[in-house]
C-alpha positions as CSV (number, residue, x, y, z in Angstrom):
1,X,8.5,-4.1,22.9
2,X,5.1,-5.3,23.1
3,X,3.9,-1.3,21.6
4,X,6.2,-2.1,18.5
5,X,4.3,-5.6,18.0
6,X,1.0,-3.5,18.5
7,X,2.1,-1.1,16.1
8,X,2.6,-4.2,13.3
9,X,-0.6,-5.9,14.6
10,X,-2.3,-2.9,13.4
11,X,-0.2,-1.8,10.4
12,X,-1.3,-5.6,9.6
13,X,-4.5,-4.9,9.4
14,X,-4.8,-1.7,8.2
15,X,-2.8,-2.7,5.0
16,X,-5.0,-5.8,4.5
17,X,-8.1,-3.6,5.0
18,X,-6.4,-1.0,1.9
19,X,-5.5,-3.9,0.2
20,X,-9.2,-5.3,-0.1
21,X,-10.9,-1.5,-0.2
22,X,-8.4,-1.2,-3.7
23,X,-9.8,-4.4,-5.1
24,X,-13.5,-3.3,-4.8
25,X,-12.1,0.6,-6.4
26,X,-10.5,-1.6,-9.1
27,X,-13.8,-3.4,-9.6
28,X,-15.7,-0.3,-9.7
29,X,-13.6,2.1,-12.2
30,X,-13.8,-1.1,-14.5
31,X,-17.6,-0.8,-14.1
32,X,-17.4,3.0,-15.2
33,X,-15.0,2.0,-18.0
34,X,-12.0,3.8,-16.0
35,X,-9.3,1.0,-17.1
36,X,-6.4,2.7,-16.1
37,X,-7.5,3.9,-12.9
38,X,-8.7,-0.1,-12.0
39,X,-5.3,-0.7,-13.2
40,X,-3.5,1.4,-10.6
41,X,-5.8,0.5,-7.9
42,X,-4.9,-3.6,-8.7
43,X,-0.8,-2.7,-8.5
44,X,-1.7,-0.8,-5.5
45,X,-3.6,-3.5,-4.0
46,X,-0.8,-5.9,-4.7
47,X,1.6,-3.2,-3.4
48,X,0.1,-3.4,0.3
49,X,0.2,-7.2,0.3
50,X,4.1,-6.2,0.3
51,X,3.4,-4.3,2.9
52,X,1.3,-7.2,5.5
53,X,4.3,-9.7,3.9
54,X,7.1,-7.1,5.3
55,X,5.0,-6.5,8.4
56,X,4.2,-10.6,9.3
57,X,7.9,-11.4,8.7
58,X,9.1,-8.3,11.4
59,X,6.2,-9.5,13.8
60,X,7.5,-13.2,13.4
61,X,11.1,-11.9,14.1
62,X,10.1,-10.0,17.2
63,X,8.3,-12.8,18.6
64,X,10.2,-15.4,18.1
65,X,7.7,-16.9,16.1
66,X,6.0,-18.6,13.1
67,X,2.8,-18.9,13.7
68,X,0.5,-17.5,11.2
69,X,-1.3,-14.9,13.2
70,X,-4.6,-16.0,11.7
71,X,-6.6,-13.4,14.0
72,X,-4.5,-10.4,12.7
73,X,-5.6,-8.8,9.8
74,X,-9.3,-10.1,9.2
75,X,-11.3,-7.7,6.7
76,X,-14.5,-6.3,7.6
77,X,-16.2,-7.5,3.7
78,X,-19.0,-5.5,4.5
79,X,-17.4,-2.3,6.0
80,X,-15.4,-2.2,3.0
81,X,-18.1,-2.8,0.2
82,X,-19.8,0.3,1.8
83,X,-16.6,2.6,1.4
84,X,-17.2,2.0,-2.3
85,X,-18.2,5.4,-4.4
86,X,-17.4,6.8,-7.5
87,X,-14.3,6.6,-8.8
88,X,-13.7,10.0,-7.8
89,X,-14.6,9.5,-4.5
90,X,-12.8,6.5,-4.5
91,X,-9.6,8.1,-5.4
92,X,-9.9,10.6,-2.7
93,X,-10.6,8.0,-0.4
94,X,-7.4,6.4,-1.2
95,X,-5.3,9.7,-1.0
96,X,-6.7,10.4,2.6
97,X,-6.3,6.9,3.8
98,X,-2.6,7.0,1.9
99,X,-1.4,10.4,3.4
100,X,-2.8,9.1,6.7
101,X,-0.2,6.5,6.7
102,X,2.4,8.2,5.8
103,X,2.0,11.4,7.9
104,X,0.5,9.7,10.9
105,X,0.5,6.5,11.0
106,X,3.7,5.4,9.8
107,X,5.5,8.4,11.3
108,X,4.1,7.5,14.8
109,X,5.3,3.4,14.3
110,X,8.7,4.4,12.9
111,X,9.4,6.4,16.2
112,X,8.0,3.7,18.6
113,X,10.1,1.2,16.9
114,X,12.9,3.6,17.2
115,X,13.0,4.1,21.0
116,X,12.7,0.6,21.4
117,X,15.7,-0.6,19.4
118,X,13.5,-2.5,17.2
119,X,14.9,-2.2,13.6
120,X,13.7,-4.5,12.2
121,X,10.3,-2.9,12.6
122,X,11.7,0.3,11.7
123,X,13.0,-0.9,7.9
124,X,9.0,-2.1,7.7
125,X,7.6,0.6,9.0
126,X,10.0,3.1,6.5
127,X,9.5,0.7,3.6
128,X,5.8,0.9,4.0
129,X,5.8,5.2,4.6
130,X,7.9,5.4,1.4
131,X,5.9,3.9,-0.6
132,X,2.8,5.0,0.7
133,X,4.1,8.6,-0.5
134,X,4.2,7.3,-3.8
135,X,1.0,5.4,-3.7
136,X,-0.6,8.8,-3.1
137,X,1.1,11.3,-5.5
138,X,-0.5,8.3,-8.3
139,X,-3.7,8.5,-6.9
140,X,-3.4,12.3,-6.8
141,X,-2.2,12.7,-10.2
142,X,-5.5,10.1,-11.6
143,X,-7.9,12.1,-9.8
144,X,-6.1,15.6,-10.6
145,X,-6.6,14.3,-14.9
146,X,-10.3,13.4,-14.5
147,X,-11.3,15.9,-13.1
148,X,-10.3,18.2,-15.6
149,X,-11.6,15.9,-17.8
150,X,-8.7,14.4,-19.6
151,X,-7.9,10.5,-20.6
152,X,-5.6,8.5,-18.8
153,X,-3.4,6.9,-20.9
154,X,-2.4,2.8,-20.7
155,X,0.8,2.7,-19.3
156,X,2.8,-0.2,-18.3
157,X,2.5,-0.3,-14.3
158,X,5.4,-2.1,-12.3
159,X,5.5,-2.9,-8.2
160,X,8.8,-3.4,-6.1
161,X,8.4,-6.9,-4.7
162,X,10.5,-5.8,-1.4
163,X,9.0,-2.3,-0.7
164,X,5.8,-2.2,-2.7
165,X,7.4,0.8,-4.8
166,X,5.0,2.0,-7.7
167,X,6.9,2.4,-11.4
168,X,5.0,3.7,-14.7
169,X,6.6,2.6,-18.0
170,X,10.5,2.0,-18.2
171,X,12.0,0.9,-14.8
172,X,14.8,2.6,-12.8
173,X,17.9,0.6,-12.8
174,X,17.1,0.5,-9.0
175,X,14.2,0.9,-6.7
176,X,14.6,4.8,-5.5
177,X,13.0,3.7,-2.2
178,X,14.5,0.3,-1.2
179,X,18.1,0.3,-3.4
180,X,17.0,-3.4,-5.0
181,X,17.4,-3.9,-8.9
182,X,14.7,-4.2,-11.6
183,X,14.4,-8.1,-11.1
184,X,12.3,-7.7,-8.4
185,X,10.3,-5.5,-10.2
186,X,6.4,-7.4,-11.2
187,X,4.7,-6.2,-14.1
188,X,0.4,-6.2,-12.9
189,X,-1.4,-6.6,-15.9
């Protein structure tokens, strides 16, 4: 058991470190008057809090536990302020640090939890993979329009309260990764 709470420990912070890096992106593109692309990087920022909130409550189940696991999780500020690039850059940062989540990372947890029975950890870890997927097609697509030079146009961006699921414009009648209806659905202005 004690490699599945490992596994959420660092799926912890590795989502609170994305969640941070996305915030200084989104500070950035708003500096080089790239609105739209500070706008996905806020909703994906507020995605991976789902993420850490998912992860906590697993870890909390596991143990047996409520403490607030105050040493888990804690940002390097100045790491992450260096990270910071271009907004190109930045976009390919956040596809490579996406896709590494979801084809390593996540992939890796998901089977731990797995062999140890633990599903609980398994729905978190899957959650977190599935939207991670969508996280980077978005990021893909951004990059993919700027650098052939065209606008990205204001769109109304939406993010799955349960699974931190990523919706442009007009909602699904249910989240396509974790079945729940548009109520829990946030609009991030």
């Amino acid at each position: 058991m004690s490699i599945v709470i490992d596994n959420l420990k660092e799926a912890i912070n590795g989502e609170n470190n994305a969640k941070i890096k996305y915030e200084l992106f989104s500070e950035n593109a708003i500096k080089e008057s790239l609105n739209e692309v500070a706008h996905l990087f806020r909703a994906t920022s507020f995605a991976e809090s789902i993420h850490i909130k998912n992860h906590f409550k697993a870890l909390s189940v596991i143990t047996n536990s409520t403490n607030n696991f105050k040493e888990i999780g804690i940002p390097d500020q100045e790491m992450l302020k260096n990270k910071v690039k271009d907004t190109l850059s930045n976009l390919q940062n956040a596809i490579n640090g996406e896709l590494y989540e979801t084809k390593v990372m996540y992939k890796k947890f998901k089977k731990n939890a797995i062999s140890q029975g633990n599903y609980i950890a398994e729905l978190s870890f899957s959650l977190a993979r599935d939207a991670e997927r969508i996280h980077a097609k978005l990021f893909s697509l951004y990059l993919k329009l700027l650098k052939k030079g065209q606008s990205i146009k204001s769109k109304r961006i939406y993010v799955c309260q349960i699974c931190g699921n990523i919706e442009f414009g007009n909602l699904p009648e249910k989240c396509p990764i974790c079945d729940h209806n548009q109520t829990f659905f946030k609009e991030i202005i």
